[in-house]
N, C-alpha and C positions, 0 to 999 in steps of 0.2 A: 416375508417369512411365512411357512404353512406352520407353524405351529401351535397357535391359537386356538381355544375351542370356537372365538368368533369366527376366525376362517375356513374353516371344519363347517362350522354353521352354513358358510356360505356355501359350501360346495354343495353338500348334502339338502339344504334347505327344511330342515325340520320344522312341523308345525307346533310341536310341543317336544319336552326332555324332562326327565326326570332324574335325579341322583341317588345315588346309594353305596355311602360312602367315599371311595376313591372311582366309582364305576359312573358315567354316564348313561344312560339310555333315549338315545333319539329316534323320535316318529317320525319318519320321514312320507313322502309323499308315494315311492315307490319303492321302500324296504326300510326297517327298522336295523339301526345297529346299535353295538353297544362299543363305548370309548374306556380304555382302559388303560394307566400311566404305561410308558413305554417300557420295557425289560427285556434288553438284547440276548440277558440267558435264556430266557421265555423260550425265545426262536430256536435256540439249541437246543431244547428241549424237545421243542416240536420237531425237529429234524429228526433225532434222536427214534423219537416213537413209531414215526413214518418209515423211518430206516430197519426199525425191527416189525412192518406191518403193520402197528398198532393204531389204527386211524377213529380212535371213541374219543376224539376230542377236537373241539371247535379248532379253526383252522382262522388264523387272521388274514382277513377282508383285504385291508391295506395297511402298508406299515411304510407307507410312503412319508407319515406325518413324523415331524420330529418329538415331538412328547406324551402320541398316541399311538396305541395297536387298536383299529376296526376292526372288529368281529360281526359277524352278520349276526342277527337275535334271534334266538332260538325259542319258536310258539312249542309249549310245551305240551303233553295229552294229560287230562285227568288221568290219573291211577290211583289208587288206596295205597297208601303210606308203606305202609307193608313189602308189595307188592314193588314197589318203588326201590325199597329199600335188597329185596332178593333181587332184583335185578341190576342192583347198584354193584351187590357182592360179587356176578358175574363176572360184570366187566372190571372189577377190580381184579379178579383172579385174571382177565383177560392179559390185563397191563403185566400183573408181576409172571405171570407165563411168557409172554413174548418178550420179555426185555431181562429176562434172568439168565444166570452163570454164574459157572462155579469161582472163585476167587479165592488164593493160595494166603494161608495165613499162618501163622508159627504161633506155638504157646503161648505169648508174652500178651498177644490179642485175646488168646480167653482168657488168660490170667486176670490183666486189664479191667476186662467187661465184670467179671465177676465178682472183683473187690468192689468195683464202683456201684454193683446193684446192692452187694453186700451193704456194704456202706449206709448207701440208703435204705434200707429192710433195720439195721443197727438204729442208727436217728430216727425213725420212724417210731421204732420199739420202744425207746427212750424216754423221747418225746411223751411219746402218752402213758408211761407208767409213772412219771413221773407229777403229768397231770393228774392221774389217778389217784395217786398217795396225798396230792393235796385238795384235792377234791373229797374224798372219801371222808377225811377227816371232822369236815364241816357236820354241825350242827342240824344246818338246814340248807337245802340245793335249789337251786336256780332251775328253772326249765329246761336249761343247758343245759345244766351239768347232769338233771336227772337224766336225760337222754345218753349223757356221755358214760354213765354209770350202768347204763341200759346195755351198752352195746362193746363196752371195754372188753369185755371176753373173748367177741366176736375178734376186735381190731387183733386183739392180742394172739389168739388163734392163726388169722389170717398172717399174720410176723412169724410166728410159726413154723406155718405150711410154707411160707417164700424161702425158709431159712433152709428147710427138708430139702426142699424141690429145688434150690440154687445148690446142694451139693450132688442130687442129682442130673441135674443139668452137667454141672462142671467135670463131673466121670464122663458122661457120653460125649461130651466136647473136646475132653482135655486131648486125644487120641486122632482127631480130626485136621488133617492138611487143609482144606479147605472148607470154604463156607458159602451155603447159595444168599450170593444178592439180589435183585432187581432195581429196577428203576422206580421211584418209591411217589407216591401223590405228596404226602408228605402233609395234609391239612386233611382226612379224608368226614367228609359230614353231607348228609344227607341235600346238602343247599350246593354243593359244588358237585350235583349229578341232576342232568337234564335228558330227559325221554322225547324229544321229537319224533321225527322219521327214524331217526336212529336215538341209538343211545350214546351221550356224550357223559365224561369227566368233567369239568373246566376250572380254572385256577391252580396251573400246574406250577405259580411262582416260587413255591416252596422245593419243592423236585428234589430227588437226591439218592444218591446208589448209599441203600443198604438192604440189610436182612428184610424181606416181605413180611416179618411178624411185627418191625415197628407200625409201619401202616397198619394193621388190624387192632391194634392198641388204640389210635387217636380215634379210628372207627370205633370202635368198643363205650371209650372216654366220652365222645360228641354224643353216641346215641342209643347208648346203652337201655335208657330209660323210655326210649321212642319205639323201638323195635326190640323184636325175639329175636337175639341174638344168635341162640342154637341156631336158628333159620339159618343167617344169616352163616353162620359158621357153617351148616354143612352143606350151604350154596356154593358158599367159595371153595371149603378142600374138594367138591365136586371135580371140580373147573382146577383144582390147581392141591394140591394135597400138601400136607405140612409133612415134614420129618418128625420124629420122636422128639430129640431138642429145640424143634421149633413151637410143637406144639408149647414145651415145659416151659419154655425162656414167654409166651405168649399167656398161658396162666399164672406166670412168677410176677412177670409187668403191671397185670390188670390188677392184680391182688394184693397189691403195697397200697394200704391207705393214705389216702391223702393228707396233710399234716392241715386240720383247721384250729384256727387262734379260736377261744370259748373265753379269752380272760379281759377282754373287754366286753362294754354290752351294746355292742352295736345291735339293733334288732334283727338283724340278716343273723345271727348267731346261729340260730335256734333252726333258722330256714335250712343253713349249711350242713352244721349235724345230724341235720332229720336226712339229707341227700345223701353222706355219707353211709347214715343206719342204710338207706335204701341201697346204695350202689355195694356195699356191703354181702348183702344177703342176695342180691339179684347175682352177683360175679360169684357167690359158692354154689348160687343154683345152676348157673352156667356152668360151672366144675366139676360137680359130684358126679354123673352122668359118667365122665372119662374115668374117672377114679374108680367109680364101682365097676366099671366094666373092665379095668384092668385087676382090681382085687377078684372079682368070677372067673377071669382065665387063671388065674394063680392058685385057684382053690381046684380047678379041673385037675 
């Protein structure tokens, strides 16, 4: 049987390997690969992308082996993080440009979508006024809670703005036969984009046709905190432009605070909340920008 990383060994002959994670990486004597558990959607994936043009992504070596895809290893260039990152946005608009279409949908699907953001915007809101009423109360506050006292306005705010802007959404949708999808990365973060000779994607095992604004959301989520976002944002509608509900449904996503537990005292508490306060204020700074510039054309 070729299934073995020992038989693999043999073929290829590595002088050293190293792991990371579920990934191998072996030195070989005349080309470095990397080994990665087999996944026969993987393949349809890549067909897929090929079939709409879209070739920014590593291509398997051999898949000759029964419990491996060989990919050949991609030497990467120094670049500034930055720089990395506007160019990641490209070819990400690159992907949902060539692999998008329109797809026919009847009311029931925005109805659907919008009770279940509702929903969670609802529990979200809940959630934390609820923490606040008992919090507030206390005597004297934990480091926590004083940060969570700090920034309750804020969260509360942002519940809000998602409540506004989901009924906006749901006017400009409700009206709508169709809806643009593409073929989606589905994990998108700054470590699954490699700048060789070209520039690649990689780790498309997630993959999946929907709307191009979930992809900007996990983008957003992964690195929001790493990169300038605006960049990044008006790298990609560059290359690939949002509609009005896409934009909305893409600030309504980013802007639902995350639900953190503060009622035990783990020491990461205090870490979590402080990230929160940050991603908070970093996603209204990312916002206000659109919003004043549509309140200035309304005052024209």
């Amino acid at each position: 049987m070729n299934n073995s990383f020992e038989n693999i060994s043999r073929i290829y002959k590595p002088y050293k390997y190293k792991i990371i994670g579920k990934v191998k990486i072996l030195n070989c004597q005349n080309i470095d690969i990397v080994l990665k558990p087999k996944n026969d959607k993987l393949i349809q994936t890549h067909k897929y992308l090929s079939s709409r043009g879209f070739e920014n992504y590593v291509k398997v070596q051999d898949q000759d082996r029964d419990n491996y895809f060989i990919y050949p290893y991609i030497y990467e260039n120094s670049v500034p993080y930055e720089q990395k990152g506007n160019d990641m946005a490209k070819t990400v608009a690159l992907l949902h440009a060539k692999t998008s279409y329109f797809k026919d949908i009847d009311e029931s699907i925005v109805d659907k979508l919008y009770l279940d953001i509702d929903n969670n915007i609802e529990y979200v809101k809940e959630y934390y006024s609820k923490l606040y009423d008992d919090i507030f109360i206390k005597k004297y506050y934990s480091p926590v809670e004083m940060v969570f006292i700090d920034i309750y306005s804020k969260i509360n705010n942002a519940c809000i703005f998602c409540k506004n802007e989901l009924e906006n959404w749901y006017n400009l949708s409700l009206d709508k036969k169709s809806k643009r999808v593409a073929l989606l990365h589905n994990n998108l973060k700054i470590k699954h984009f490699l700048k060789g000779e070209e520039d690649y994607l990689i780790s498309f095992d997630n993959a999946k046709i929907d709307t191009p604004v979930l992809d900007l959301v996990k983008f957003y989520k992964n690195e929001y905190n790493n990169l300038d976002f605006s960049k990044i944002l008006n790298t990609y509608t560059y290359h690939f432009d949002l509609n009005i509900d896409e934009y909305k449904l893409f600030f309504i996503l980013i802007s639902i605070p995350n639900i953190i537990d503060i009622s035990n005292k783990d020491k990461n508490n205090l870490l979590e909340i402080c990230n929160l306060k940050n991603y908070l204020y970093k996603t209204e700074e990312l916002i206000r920008p659109y919003y004043s510039e549509n309140e200035e054309e309304e005052k024209r």
